[in-house]
C-alpha positions as CSV (number, residue, x, y, z in Angstrom):
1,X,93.4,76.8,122.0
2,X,92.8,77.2,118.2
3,X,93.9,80.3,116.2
4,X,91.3,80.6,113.1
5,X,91.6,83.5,110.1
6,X,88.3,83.9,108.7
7,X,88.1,86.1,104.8
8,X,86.1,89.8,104.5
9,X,83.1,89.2,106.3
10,X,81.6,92.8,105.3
11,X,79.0,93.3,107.4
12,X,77.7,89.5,107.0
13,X,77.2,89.3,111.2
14,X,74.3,86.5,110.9
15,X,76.8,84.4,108.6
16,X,79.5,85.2,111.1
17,X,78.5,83.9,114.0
18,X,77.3,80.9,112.1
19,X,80.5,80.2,110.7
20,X,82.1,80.3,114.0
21,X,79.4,78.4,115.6
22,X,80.0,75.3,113.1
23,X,83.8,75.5,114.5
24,X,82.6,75.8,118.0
25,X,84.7,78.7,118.3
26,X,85.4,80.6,121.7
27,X,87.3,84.0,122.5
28,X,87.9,82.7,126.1
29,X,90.3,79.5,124.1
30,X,90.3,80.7,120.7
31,X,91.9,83.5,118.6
32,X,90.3,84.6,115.0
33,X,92.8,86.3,112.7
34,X,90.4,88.9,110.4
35,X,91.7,89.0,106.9
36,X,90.2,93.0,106.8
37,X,87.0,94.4,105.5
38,X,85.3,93.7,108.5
39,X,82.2,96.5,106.9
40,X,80.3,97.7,104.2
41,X,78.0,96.2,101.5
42,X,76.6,93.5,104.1
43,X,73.2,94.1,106.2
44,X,75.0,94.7,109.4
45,X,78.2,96.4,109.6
46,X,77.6,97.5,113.5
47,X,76.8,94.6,114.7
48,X,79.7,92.7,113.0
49,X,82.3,95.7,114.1
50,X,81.0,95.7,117.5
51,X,81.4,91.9,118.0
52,X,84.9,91.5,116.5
53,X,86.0,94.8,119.0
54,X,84.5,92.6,121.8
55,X,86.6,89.8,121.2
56,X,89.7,92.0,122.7
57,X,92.7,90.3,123.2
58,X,91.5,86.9,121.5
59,X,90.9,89.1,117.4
60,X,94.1,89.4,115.8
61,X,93.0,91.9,113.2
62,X,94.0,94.2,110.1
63,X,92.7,96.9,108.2
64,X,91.2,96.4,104.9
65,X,90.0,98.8,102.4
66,X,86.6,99.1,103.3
67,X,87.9,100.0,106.8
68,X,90.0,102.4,105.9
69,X,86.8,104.1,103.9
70,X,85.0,104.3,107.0
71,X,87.9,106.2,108.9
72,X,88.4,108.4,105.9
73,X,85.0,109.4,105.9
74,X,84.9,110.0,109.9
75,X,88.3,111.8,110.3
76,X,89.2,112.7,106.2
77,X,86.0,114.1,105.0
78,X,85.1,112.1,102.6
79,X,81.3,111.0,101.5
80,X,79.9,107.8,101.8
81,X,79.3,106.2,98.5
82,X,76.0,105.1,96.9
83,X,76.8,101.4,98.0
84,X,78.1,102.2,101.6
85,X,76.0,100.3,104.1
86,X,77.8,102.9,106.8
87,X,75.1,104.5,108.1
88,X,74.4,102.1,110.9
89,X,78.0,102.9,112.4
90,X,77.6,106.7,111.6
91,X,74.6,107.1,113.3
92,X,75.6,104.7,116.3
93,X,76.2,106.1,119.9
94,X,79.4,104.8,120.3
95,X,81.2,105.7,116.7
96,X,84.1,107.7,118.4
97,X,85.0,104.5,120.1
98,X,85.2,102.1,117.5
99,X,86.4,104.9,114.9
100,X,88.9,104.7,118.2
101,X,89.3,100.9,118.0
102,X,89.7,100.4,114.3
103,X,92.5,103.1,114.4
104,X,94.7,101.0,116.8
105,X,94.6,97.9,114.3
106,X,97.2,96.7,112.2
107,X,98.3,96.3,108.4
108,X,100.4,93.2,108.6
109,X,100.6,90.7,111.3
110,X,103.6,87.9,111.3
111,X,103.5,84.8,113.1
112,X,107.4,83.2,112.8
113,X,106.6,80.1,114.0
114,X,104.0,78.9,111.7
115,X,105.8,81.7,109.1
116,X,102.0,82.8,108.1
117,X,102.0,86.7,107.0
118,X,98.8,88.5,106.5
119,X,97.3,91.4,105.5
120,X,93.9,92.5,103.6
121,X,95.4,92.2,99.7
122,X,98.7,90.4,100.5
123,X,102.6,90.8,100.2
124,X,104.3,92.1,97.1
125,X,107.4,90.2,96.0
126,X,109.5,93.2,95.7
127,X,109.3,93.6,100.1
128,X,110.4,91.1,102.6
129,X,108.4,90.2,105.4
130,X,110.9,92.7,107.8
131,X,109.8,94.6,104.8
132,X,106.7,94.6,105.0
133,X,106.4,94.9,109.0
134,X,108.0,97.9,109.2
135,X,105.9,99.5,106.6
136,X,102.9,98.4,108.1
137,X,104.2,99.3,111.8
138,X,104.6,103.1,110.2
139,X,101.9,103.5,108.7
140,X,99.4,102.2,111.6
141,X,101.7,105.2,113.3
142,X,100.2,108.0,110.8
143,X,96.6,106.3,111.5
144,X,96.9,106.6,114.9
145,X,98.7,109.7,115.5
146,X,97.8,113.6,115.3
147,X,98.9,112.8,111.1
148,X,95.6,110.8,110.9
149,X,93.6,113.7,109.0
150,X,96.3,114.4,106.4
151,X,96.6,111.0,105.8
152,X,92.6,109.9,105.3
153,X,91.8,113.3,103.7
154,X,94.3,112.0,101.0
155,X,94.3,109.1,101.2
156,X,92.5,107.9,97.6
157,X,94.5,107.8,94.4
158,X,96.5,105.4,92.3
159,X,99.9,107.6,92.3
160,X,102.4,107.0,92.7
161,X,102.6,103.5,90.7
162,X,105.5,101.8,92.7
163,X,107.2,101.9,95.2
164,X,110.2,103.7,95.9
165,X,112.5,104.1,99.6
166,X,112.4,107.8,99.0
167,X,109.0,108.7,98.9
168,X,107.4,111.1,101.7
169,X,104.5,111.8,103.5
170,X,101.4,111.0,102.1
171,X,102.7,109.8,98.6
172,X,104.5,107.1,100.8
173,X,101.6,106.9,103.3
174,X,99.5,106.3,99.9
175,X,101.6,103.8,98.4
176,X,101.9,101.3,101.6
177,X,98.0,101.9,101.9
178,X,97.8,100.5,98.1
179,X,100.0,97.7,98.4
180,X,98.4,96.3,101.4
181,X,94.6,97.1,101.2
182,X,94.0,97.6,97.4
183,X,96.7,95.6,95.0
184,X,95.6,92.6,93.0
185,X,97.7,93.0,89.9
186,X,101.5,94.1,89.8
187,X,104.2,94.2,87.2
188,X,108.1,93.1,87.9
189,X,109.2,96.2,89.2
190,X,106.4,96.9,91.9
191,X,104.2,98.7,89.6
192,X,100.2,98.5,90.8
193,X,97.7,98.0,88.4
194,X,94.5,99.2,90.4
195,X,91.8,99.6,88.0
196,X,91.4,95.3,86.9
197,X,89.4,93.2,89.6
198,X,88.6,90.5,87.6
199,X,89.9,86.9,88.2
200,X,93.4,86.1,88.3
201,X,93.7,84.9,84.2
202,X,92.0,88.2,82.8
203,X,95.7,89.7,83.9
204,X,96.1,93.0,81.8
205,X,99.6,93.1,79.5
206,X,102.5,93.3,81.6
207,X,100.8,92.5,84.7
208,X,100.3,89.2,86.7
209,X,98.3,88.4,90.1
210,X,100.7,89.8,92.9
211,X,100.9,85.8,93.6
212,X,102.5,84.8,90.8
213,X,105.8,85.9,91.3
214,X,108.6,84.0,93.0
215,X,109.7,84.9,96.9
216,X,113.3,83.7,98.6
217,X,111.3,82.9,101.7
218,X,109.1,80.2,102.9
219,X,106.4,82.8,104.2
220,X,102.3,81.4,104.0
221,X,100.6,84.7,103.0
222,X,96.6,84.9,104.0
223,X,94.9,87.6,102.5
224,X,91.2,88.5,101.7
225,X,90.2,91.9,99.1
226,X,89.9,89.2,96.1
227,X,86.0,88.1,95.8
228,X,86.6,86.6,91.9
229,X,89.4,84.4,93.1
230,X,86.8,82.4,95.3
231,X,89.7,81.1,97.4
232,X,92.0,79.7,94.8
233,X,95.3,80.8,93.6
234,X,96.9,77.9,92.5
235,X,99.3,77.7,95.4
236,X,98.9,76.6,98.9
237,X,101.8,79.3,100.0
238,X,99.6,81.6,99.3
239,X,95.6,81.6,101.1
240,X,92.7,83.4,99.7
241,X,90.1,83.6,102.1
242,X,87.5,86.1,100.5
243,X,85.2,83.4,99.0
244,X,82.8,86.5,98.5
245,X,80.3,86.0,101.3
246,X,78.3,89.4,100.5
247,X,78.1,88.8,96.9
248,X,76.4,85.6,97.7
249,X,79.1,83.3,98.0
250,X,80.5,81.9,101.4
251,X,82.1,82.9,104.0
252,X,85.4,81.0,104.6
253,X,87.0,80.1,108.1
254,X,90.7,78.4,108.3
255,X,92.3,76.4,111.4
256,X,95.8,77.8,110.9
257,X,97.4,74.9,112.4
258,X,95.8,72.6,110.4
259,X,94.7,74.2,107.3
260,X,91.3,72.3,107.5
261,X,89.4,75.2,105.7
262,X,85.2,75.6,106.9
263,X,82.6,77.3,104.6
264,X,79.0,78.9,105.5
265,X,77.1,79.3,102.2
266,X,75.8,83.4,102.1
């Protein structure tokens, strides 16, 4: 048995199945962590969502931003936008079931033995990985719960700024969303910077790459969200595995025992 984590694949099904092909992987040995944005932009958004929900017990998966856009436009009302490549899914005969699917995935997934943490943008320094778990545990609560439409229909929005114990409902829903599906760059205190997605060195004043700062533990973080990055952060601790497949790029597969890293040009 091999466990594999494999970057946003975004609808990229072709370049999918090749990757995993070129690792001989197998969901009746194997196990393929998904880094999140499973959808949108690529060609073939159904095709790749139905194949990861057929995997079952064998995908160990999280939500990524692009996923939760698809949920907030089923259950939150929202429009698709002019580069959404959702229609596929929206139009498919069995939506409500993997609207169902998607809605019983994770945010953050810990394996203590190999201490790897991941979720779709990462792990800010200022939570722990208990932290972080029991964030992510509550908020995959709200998704799947009868709170589901409060949360998606307000779900978008860069405020508040930082986190804070005391927040409530769906500023604190918000928050947790924005920390683990959207945050690139982050000040000392926990303050988000959403707006910047360029590469790691075009940092705006009084922020750095959530990366850069130092953590007590001995956590490996695997994340996706950060195309511009193309898989380097200048740390091993920390494992960027968007290479940017849909932007023409690659899509990146990992062995997580041996870090041996497998690319398929897009």
């Amino acid at each position: 048995m091999t466990d594999y984590a494999i970057g946003d694949i975004q609808g990229c099904y072709e370049r999918l199945r090749q990757v995993l092909a070129t690792v001989d992987f197998s969901p009746s040995r194997d196990r393929l962590w998904v880094a999140g944005d499973l959808i949108n932009r690529g060609p073939e958004s159904l095709e790749t969502l139905r194949y990861i929900e057929s995997l079952q017990a064998s995908a160990e998966v999280v939500l990524g931003n692009h996923d939760l856009h698809l949920l907030a436009v089923v259950l939150g009302g929202h429009k698709i936008k002019g580069k959404d490549t959702l229609d596929d899914i929206l139009g498919a005969p069995d939506l409500q079931r993997l609207v169902e699917w998607l809605r019983q995935q994770k945010l953050g997934v810990y394996d203590p033995d190999r201490q790897y943490f991941m979720s779709h943008a990462g792990l800010p320094h200022i939570w722990s990985v208990d932290d972080a778990l029991g964030y992510a545990t509550e908020l995959a609560s709200i998704i799947r719960g009868p709170e589901a439409v409060e949360f998606f229909t307000h779900m978008y929005g860069n405020y508040p700024e930082r986190w804070q114990d005391d927040l409530t409902g769906v500023d604190r829903w918000r928050m947790i969303t924005n920390y683990f599906t959207r945050m690139r760059f982050i000040a000392s205190d926990g303050t988000l910077e959403l707006s910047t997605k360029e590469s790691a060195d075009q940092a705006p004043e009084g922020y750095a790459p959530w990366f850069d700062y130092p953590r007590d533990d001995a956590v490996r973080i695997i994340f996706g969200h950060w195309a511009s990055l193309e898989g380097q952060t200048g740390d091993s601790r920390f494992i960027g595995l968007d290479t940017g497949c849909v932007w023409g790029g690659a899509l990146t597969v990992m062995n997580l025992d041996t870090g041996e890293k497998t690319h398929c040009d897009c």
